[in-house]
mmCIF file of the N, C-alpha and C atoms, coordinates in Angstrom:
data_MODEL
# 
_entry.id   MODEL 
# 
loop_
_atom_site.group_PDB 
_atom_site.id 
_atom_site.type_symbol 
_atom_site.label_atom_id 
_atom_site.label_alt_id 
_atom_site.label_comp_id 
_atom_site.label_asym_id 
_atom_site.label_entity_id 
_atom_site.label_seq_id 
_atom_site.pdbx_PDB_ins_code 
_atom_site.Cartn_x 
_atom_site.Cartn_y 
_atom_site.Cartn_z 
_atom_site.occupancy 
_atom_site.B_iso_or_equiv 
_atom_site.pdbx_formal_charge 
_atom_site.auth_seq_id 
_atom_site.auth_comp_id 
_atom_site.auth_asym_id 
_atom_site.auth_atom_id 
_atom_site.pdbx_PDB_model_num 
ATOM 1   N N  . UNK A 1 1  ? 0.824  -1.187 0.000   1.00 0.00 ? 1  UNK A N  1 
ATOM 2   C CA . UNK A 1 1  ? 0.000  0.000  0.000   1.00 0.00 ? 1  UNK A CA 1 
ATOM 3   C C  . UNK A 1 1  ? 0.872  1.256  0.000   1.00 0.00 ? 1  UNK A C  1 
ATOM 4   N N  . UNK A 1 2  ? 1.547  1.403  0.723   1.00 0.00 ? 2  UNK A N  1 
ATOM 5   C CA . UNK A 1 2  ? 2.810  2.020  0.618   1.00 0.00 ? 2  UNK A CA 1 
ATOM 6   C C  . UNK A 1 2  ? 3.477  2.721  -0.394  1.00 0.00 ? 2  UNK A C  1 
ATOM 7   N N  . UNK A 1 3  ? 4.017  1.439  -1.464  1.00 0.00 ? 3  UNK A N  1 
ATOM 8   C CA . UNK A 1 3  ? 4.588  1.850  -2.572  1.00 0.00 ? 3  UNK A CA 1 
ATOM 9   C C  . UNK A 1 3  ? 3.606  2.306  -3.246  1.00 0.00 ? 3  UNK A C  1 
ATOM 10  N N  . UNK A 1 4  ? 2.430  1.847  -3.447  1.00 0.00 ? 4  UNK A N  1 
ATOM 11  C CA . UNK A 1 4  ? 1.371  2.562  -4.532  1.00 0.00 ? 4  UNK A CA 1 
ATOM 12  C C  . UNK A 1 4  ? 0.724  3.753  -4.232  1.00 0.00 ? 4  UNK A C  1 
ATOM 13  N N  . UNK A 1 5  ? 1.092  4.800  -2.996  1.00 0.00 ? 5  UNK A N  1 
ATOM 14  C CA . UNK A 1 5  ? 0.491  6.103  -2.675  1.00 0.00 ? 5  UNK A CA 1 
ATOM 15  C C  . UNK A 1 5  ? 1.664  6.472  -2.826  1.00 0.00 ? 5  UNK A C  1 
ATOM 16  N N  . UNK A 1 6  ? 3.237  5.989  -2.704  1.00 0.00 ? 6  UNK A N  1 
ATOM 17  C CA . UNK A 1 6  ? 4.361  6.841  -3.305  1.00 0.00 ? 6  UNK A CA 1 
ATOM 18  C C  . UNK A 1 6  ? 4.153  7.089  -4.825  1.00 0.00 ? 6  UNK A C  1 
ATOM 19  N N  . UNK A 1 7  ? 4.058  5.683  -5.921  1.00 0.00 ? 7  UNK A N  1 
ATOM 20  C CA . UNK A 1 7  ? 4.026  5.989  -6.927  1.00 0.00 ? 7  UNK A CA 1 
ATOM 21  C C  . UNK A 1 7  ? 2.578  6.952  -7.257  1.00 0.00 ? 7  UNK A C  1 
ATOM 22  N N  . UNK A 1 8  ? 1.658  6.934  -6.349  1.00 0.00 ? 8  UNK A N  1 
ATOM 23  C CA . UNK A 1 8  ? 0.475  8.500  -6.953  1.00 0.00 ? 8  UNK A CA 1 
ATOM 24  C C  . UNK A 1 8  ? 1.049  9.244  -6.806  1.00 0.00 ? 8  UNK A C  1 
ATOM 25  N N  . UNK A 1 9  ? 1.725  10.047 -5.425  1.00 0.00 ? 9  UNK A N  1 
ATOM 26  C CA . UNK A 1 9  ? 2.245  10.943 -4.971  1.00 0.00 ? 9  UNK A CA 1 
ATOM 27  C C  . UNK A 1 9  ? 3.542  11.635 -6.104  1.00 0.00 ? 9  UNK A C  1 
ATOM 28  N N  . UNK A 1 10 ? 4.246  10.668 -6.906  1.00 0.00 ? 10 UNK A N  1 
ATOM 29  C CA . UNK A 1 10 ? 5.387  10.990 -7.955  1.00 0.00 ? 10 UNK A CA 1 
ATOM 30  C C  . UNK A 1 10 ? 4.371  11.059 -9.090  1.00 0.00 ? 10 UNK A C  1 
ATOM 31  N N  . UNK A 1 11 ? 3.502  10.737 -9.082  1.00 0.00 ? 11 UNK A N  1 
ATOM 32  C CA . UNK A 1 11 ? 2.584  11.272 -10.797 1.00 0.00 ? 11 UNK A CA 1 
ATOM 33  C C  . UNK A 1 11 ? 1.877  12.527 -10.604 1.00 0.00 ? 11 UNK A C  1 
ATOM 34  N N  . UNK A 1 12 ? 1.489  12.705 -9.291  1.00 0.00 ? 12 UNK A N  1 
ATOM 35  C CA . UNK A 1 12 ? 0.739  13.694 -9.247  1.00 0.00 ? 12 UNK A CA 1 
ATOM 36  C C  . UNK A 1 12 ? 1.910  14.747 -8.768  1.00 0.00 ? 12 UNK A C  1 
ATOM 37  N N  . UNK A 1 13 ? 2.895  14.637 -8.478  1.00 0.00 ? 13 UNK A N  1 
ATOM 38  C CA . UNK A 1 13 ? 4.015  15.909 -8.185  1.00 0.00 ? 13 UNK A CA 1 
ATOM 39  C C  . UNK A 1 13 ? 4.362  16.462 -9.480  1.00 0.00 ? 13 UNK A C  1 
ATOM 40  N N  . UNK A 1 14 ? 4.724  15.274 -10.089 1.00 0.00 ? 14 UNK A N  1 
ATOM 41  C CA . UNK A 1 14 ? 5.169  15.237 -11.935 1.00 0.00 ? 14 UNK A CA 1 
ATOM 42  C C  . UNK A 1 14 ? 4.170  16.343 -12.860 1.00 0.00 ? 14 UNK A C  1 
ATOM 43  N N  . UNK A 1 15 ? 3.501  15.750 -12.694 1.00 0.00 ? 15 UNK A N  1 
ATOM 44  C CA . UNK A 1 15 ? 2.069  16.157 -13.613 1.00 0.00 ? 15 UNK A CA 1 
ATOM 45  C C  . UNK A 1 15 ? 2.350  17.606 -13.303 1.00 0.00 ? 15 UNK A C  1 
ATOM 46  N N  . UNK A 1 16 ? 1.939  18.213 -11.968 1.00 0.00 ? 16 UNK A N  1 
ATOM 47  C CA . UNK A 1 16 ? 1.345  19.400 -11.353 1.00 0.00 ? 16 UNK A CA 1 
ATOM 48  C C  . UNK A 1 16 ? 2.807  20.261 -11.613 1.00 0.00 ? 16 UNK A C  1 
ATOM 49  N N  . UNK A 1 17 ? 4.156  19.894 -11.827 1.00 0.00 ? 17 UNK A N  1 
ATOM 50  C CA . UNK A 1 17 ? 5.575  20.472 -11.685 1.00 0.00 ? 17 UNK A CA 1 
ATOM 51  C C  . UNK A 1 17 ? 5.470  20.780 -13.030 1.00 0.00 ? 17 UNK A C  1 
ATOM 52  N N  . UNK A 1 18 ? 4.762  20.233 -14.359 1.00 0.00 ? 18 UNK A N  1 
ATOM 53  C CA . UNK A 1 18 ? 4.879  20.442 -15.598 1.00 0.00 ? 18 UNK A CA 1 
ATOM 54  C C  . UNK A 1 18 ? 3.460  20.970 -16.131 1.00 0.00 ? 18 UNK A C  1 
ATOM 55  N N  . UNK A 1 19 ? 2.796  20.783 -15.308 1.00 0.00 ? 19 UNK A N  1 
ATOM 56  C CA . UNK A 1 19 ? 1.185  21.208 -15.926 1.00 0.00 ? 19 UNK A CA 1 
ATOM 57  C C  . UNK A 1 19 ? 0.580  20.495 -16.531 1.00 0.00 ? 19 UNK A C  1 
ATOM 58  N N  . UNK A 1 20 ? 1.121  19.403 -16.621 1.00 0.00 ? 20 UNK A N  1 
ATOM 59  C CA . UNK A 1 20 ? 0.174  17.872 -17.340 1.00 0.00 ? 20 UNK A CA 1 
ATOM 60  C C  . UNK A 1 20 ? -0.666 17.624 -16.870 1.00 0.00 ? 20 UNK A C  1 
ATOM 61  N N  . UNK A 1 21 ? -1.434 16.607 -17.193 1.00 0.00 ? 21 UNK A N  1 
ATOM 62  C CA . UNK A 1 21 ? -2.507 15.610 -17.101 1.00 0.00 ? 21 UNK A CA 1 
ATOM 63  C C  . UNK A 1 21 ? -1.600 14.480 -17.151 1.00 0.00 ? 21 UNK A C  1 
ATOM 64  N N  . UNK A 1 22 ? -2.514 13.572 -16.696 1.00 0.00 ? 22 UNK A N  1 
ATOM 65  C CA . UNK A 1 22 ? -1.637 12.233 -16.668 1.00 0.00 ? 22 UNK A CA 1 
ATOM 66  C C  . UNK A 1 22 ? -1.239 11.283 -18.079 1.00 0.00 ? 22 UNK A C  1 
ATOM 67  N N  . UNK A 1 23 ? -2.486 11.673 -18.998 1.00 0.00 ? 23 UNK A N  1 
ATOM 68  C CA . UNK A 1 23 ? -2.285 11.100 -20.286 1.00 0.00 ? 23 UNK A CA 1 
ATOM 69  C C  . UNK A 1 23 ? -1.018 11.818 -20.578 1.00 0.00 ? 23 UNK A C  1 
ATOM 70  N N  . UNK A 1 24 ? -0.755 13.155 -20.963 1.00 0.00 ? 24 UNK A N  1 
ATOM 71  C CA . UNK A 1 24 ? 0.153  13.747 -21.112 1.00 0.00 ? 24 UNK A CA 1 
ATOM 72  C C  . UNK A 1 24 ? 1.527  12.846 -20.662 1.00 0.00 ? 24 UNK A C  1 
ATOM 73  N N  . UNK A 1 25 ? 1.301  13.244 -19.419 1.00 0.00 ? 25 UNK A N  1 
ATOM 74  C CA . UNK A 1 25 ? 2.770  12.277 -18.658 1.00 0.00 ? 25 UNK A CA 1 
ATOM 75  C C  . UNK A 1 25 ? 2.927  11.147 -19.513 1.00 0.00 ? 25 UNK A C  1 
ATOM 76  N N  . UNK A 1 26 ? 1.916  10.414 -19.490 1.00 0.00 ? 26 UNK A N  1 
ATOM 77  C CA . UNK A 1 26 ? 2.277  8.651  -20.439 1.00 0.00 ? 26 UNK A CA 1 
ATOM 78  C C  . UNK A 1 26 ? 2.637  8.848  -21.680 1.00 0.00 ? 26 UNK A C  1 
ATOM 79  N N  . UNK A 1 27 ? 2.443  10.041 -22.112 1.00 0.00 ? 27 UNK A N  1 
ATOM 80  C CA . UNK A 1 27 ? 2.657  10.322 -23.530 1.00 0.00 ? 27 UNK A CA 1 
ATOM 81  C C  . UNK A 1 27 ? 4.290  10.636 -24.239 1.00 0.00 ? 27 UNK A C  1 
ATOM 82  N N  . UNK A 1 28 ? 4.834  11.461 -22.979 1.00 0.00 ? 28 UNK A N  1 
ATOM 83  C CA . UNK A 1 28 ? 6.113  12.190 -22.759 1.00 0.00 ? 28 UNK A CA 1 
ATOM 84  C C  . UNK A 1 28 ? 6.980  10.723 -22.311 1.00 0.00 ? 28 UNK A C  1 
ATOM 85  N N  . UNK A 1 29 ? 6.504  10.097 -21.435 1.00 0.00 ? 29 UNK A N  1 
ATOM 86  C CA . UNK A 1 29 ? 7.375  8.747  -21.114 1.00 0.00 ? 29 UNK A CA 1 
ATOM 87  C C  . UNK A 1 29 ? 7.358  7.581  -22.226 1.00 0.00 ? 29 UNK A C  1 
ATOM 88  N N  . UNK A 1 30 ? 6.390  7.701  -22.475 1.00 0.00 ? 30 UNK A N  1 
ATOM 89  C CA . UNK A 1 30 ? 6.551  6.985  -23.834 1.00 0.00 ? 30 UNK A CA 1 
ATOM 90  C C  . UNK A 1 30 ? 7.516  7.008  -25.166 1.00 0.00 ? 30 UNK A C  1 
ATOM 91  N N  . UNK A 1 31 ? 7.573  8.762  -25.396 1.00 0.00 ? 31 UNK A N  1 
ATOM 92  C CA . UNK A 1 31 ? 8.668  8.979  -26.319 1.00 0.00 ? 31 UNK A CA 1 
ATOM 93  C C  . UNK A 1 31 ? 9.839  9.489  -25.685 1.00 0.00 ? 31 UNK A C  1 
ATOM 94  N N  . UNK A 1 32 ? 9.394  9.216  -24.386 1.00 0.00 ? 32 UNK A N  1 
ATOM 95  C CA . UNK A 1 32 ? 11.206 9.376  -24.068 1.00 0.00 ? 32 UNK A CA 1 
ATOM 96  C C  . UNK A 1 32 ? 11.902 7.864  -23.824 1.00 0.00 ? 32 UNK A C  1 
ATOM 97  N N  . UNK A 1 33 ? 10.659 7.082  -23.716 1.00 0.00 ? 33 UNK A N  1 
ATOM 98  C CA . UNK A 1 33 ? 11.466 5.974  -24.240 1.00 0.00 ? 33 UNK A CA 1 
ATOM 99  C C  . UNK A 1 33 ? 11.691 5.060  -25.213 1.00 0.00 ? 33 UNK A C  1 
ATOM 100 N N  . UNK A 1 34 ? 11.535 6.219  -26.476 1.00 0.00 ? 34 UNK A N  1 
ATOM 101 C CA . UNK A 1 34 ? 11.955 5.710  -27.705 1.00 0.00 ? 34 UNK A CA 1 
ATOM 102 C C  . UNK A 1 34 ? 10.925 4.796  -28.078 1.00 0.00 ? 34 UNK A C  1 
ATOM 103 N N  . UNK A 1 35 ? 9.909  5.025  -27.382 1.00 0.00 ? 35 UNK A N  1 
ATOM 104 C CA . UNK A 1 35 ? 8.751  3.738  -28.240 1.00 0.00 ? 35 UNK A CA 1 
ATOM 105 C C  . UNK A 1 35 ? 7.536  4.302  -28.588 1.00 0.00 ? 35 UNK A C  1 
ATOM 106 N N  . UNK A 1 36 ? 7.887  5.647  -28.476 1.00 0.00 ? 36 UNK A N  1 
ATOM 107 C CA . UNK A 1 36 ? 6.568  6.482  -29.186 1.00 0.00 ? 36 UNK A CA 1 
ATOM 108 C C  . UNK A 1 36 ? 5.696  6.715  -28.322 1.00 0.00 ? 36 UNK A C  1 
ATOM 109 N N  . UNK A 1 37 ? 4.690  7.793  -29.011 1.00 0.00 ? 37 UNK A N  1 
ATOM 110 C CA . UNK A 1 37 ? 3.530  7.979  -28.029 1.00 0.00 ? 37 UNK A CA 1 
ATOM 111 C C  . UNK A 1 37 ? 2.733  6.748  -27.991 1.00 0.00 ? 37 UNK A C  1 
ATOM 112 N N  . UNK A 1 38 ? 2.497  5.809  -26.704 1.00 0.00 ? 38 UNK A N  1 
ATOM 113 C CA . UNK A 1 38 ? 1.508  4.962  -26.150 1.00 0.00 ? 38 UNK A CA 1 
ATOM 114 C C  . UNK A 1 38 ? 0.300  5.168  -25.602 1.00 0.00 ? 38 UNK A C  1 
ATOM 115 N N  . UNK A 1 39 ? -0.867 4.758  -25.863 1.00 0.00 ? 39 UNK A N  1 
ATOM 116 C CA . UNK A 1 39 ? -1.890 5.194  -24.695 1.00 0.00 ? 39 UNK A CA 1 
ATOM 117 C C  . UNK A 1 39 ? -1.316 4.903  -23.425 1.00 0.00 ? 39 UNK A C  1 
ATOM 118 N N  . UNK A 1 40 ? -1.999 5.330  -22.242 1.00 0.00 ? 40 UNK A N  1 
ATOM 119 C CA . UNK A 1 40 ? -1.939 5.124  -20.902 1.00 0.00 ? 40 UNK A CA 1 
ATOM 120 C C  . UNK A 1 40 ? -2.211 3.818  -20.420 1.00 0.00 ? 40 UNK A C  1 
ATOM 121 N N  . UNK A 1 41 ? -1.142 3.484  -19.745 1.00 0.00 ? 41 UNK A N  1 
ATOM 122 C CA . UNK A 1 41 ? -1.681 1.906  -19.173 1.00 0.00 ? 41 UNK A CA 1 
ATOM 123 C C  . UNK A 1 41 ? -3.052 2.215  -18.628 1.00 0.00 ? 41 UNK A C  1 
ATOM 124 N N  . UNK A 1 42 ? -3.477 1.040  -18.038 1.00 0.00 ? 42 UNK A N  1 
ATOM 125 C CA . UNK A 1 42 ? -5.095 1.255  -17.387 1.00 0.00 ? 42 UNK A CA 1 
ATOM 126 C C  . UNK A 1 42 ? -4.653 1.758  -16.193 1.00 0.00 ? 42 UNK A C  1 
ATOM 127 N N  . UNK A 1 43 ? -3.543 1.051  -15.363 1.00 0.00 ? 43 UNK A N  1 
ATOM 128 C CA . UNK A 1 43 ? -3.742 1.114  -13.555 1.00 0.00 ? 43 UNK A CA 1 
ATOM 129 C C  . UNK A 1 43 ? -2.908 2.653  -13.625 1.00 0.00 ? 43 UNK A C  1 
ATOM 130 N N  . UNK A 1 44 ? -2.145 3.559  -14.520 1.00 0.00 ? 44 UNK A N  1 
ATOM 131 C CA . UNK A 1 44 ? -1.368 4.391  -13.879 1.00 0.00 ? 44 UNK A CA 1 
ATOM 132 C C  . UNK A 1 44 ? -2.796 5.730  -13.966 1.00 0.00 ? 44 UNK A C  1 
ATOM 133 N N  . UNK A 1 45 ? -3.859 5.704  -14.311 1.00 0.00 ? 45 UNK A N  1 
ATOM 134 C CA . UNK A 1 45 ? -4.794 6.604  -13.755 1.00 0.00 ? 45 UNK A CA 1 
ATOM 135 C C  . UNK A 1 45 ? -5.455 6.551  -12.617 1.00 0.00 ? 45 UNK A C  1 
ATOM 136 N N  . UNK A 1 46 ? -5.625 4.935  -12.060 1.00 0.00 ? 46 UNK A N  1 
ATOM 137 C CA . UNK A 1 46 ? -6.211 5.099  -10.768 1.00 0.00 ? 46 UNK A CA 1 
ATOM 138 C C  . UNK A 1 46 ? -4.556 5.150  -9.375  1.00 0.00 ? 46 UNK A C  1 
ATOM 139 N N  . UNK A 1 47 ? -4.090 4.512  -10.070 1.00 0.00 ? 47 UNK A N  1 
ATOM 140 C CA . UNK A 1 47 ? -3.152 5.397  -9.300  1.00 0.00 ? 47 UNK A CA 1 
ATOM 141 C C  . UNK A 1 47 ? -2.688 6.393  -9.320  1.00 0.00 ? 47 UNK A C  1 
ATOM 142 N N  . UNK A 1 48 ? -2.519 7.831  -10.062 1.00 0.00 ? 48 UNK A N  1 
ATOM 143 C CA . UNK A 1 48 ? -2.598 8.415  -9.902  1.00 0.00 ? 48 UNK A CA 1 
ATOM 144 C C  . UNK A 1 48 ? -3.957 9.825  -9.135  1.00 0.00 ? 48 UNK A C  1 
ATOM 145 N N  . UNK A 1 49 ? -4.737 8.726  -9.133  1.00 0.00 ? 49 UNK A N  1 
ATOM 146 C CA . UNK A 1 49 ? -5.899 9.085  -7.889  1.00 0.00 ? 49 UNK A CA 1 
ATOM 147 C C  . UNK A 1 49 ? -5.508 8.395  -6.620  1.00 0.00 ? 49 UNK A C  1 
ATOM 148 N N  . UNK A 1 50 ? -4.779 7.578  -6.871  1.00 0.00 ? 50 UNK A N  1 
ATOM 149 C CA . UNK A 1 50 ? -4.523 6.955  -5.122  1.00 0.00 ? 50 UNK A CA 1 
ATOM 150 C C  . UNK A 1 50 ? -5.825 5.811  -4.845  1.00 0.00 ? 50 UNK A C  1 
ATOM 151 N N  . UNK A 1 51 ? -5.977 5.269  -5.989  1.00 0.00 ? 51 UNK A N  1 
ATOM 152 C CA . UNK A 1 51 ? -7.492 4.720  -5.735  1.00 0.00 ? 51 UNK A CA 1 
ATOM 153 C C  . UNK A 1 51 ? -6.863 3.063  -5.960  1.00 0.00 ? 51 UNK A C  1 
ATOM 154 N N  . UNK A 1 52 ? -5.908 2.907  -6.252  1.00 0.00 ? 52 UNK A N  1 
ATOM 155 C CA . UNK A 1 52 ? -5.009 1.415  -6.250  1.00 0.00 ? 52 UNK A CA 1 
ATOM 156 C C  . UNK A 1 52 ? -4.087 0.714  -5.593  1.00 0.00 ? 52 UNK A C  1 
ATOM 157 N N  . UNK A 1 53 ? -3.878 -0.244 -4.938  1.00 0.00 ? 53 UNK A N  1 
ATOM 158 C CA . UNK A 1 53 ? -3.018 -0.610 -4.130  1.00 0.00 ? 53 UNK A CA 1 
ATOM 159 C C  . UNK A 1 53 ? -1.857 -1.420 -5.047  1.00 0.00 ? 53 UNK A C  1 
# 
């Protein structure tokens, strides 16, 4: 439980430090890792609500 309100807590710092949305974020990590823009996994939106363990 732990690790999964750290990893909201680093999407939602991320997001809010750049002015993103979270799609955004998945979008930017995606081509920064050379594999293009991806949709958003499913679980990194409810974790980024804190709504996932």
């Amino acid at each position: 439980m732990e690790r999964a309100q750290s990893i909201a807590e680093l999407i939602q710092k991320t997001c809010a430090e750049r002015g993103w949305g979270p799609s955004k974020l998945a979008r930017e990590l995606g081509i920064a890792e050379s594999r293009g823009p991806t949709a958003m996994p499913r679980q990194v939106r409810p974790q980024a609500d804190g709504r996932r363990a």
